[in-house]
C-alpha positions as CSV (number, residue, x, y, z in Angstrom):
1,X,0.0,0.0,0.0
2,X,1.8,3.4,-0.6
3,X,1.3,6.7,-0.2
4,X,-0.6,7.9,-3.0
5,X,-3.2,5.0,-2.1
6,X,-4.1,6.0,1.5
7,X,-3.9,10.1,-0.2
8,X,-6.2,9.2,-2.9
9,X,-8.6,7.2,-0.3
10,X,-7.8,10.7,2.3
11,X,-8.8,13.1,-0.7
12,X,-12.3,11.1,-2.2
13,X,-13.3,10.6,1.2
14,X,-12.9,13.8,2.7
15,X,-16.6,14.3,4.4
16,X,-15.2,11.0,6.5
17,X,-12.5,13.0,8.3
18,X,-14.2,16.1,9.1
19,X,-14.4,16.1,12.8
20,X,-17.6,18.3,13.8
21,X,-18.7,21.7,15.7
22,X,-18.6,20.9,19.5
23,X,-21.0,23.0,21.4
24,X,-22.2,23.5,24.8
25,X,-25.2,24.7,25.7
26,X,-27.2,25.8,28.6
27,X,-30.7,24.7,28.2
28,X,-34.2,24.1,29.5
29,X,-37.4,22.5,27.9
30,X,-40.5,24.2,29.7
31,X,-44.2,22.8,29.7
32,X,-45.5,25.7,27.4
33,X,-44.7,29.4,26.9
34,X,-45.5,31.0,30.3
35,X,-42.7,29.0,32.1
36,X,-40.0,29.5,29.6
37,X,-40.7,33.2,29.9
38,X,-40.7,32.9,33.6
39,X,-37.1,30.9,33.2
40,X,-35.9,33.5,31.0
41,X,-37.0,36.1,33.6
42,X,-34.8,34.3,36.8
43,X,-31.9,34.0,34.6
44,X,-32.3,37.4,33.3
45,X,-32.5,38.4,36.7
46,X,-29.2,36.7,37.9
47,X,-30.5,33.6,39.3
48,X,-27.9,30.9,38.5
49,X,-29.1,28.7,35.4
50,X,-28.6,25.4,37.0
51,X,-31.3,26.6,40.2
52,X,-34.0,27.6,37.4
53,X,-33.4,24.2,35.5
54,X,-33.8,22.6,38.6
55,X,-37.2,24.6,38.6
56,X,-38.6,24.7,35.1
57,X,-36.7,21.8,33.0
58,X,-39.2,19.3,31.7
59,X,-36.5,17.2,30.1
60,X,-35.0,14.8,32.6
61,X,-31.6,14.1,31.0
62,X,-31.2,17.9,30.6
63,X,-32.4,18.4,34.3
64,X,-30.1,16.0,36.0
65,X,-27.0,18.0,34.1
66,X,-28.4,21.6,35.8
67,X,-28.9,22.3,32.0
68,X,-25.9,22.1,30.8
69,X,-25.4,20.1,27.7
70,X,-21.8,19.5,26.3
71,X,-21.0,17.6,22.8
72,X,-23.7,19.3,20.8
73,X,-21.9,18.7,17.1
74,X,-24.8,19.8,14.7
75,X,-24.7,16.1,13.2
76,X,-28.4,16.0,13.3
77,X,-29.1,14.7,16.9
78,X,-28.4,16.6,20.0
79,X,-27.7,14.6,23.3
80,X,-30.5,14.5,25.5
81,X,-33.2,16.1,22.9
82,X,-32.8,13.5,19.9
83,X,-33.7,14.7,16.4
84,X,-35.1,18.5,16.5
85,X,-33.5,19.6,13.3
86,X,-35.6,23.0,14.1
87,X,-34.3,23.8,17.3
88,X,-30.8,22.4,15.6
89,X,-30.7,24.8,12.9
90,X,-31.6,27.7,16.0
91,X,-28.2,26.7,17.9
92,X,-26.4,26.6,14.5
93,X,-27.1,30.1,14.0
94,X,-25.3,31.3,17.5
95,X,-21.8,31.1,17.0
96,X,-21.6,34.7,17.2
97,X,-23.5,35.0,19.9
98,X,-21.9,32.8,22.7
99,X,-23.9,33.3,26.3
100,X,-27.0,35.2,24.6
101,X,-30.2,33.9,25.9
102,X,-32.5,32.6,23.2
103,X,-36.3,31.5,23.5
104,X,-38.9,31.0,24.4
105,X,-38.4,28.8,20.9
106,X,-41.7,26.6,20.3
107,X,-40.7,23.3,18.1
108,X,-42.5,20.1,17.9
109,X,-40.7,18.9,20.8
110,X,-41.7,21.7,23.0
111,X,-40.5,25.2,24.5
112,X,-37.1,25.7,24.5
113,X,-34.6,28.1,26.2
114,X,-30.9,27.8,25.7
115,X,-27.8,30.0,25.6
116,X,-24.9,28.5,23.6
117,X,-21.4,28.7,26.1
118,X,-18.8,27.4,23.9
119,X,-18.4,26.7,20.1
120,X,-15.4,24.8,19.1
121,X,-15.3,25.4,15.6
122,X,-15.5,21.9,12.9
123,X,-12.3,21.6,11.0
124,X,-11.2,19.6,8.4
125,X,-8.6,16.9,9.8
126,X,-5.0,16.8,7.9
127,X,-4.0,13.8,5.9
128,X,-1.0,13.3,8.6
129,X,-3.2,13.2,11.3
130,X,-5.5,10.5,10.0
131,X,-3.1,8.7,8.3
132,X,-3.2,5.5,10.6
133,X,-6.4,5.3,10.5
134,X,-6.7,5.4,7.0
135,X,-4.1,2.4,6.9
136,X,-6.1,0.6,9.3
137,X,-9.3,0.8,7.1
138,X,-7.3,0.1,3.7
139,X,-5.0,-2.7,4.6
140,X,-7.9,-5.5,4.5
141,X,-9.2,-4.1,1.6
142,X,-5.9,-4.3,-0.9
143,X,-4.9,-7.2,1.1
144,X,-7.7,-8.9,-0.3
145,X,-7.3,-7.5,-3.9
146,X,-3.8,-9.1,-3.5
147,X,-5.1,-12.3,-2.4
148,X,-7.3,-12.1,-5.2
149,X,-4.6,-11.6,-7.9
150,X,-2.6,-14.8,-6.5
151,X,-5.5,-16.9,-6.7
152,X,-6.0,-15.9,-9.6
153,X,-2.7,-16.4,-10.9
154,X,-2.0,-19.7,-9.1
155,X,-5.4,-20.7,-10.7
156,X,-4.4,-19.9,-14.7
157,X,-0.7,-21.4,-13.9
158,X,-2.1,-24.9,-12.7
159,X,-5.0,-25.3,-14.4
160,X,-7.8,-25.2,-12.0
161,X,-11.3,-25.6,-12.6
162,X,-13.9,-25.2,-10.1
163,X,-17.2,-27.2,-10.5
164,X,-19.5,-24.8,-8.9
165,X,-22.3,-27.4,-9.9
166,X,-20.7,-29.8,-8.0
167,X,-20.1,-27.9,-5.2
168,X,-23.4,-26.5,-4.5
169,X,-24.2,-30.3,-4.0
170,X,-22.5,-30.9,-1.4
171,X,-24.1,-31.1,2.0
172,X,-22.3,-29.9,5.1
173,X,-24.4,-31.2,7.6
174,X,-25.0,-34.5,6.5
175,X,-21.9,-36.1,5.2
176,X,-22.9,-39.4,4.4
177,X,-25.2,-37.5,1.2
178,X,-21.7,-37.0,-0.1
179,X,-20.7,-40.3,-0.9
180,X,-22.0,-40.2,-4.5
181,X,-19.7,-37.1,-4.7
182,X,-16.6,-38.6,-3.1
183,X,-16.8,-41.7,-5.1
184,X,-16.1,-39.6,-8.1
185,X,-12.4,-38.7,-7.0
């Protein structure tokens, strides 16, 4: 396997080694549009944000983390909430805006409130750094192709033929169906 191999592999699967945003957010899903406004209104008002999850946070996972959700990478699920593409799309739009309270932000799911904290920005991994990996992943696959080639090879320079008629007759599990077969050789 050389270089240009795992490079080629590197450069037509480039979507593969693209390692995600990393958010975290503060949030808090209310049971309708009076609480989050009352939410917003404590934190607003200096009240610490894990106290007022502890108050008005109707999602359990979110709850038991005072809030705080980290490893939010905009991948189409966010931990905790599952698959709100809406509210998704809403955190994607706050990198600019670190700490800003947002809501109250009505989706199917439900009311949401959320600031985002950090945003780690997605980047595009080097061919250096993933080169192992790529290795790893590519070895089986040209050490089959090579495999292949020899079989081939060894194949034409002896003369084999398979009977793949023959074959398919044999039985595995009972062996003694085979003696027509073996009485052939």
């Amino acid at each position: 396997m050389t270089d240009d191999d795992l490079q080629k592999f590197y450069n037509e699967n480039l979507k593969q080694f693209f390692l995600n945003h990393n958010l975290t957010i503060d949030y808090i899903q209310t049971a309708n549009e009076e609480e989050a406004l009352l939410a917003m209104q404590e934190i607003n008002s200096g009240t610490p944000f894990g106290e007022v999850s502890d108050k008005y946070n109707q999602n359990t996972y979110a709850k038991g983390l005072k809030g705080k959700i980290k490893n939010v990478r905009l991948n189409g699920n966010i931990p905790g909430l599952g698959n709100d593409l809406e509210l998704e799309a809403i955190i994607a739009g706050t990198e600019k805006e670190l700490n800003v309270l947002k809501g109250p932000i009505k989706t199917a799911l439900g009311w949401h409130v959320f600031r985002t904290t950090e945003w780690i920005a997605g980047r595009q991994k080097e061919f250096l750094e993933v080169k192992p990996e790529i290795e790893q992943r590519l070895r089986p696959i040209k050490d089959k192709e090579l495999l292949d080639v020899l079989i081939t090879s060894l194949k034409i320079k002896h003369n084999v033929v398979i009977d793949s008629v023959l074959i398919k007759s044999i039985d595995l599990k009972a062996k003694k169906n085979n003696e027509a077969i073996e009485s052939q050789f």
